[in-house]
N, C-alpha and C positions, 0 to 999 in steps of 0.2 A: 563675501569677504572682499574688502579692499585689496588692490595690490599693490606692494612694493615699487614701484619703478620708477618713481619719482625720488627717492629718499636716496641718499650718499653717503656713506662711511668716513668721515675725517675723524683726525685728530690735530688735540691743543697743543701747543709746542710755547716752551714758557720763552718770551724773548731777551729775558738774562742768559742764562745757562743755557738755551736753545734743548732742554729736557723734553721727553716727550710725556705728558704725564695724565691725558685725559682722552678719552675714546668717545665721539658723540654720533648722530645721524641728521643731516639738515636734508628739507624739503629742498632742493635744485632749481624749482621752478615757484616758491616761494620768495626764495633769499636768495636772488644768483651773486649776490655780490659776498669776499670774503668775511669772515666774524673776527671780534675780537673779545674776548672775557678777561674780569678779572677775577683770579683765580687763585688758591692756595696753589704754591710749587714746595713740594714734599723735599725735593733738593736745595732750593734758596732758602725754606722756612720762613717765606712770609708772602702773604698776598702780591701778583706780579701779573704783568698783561700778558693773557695765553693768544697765540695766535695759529688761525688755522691752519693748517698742512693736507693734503692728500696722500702723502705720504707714510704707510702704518708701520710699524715696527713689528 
């Protein structure tokens, strides 16, 4: 089996309202640089650009 050690726990943070509103895993040594998505925000109610955080709630 593969191991984990490479992979990272962030989360989306919508950059209107700063909501936290999505839980993902990126490869580290893939993608070192940060993400951004666009993404439903359940609190603005319309598609908005999520951006990374390392920070989980």
């Amino acid at each position: 089996m593969a191991k984990k050690g490479n992979r990272q726990m962030m989360a989306l943070v919508c950059t209107v309202c700063k909501s936290q509103n999505y839980l993902m895993e990126r490869n580290k040594v893939n993608v070192p640089d940060k993400l951004d998505f666009k993404k439903f925000c359940s609190t603005c109610r319309k598609h908005q650009v999520h951006k990374e955080t390392s920070k989980l709630k």
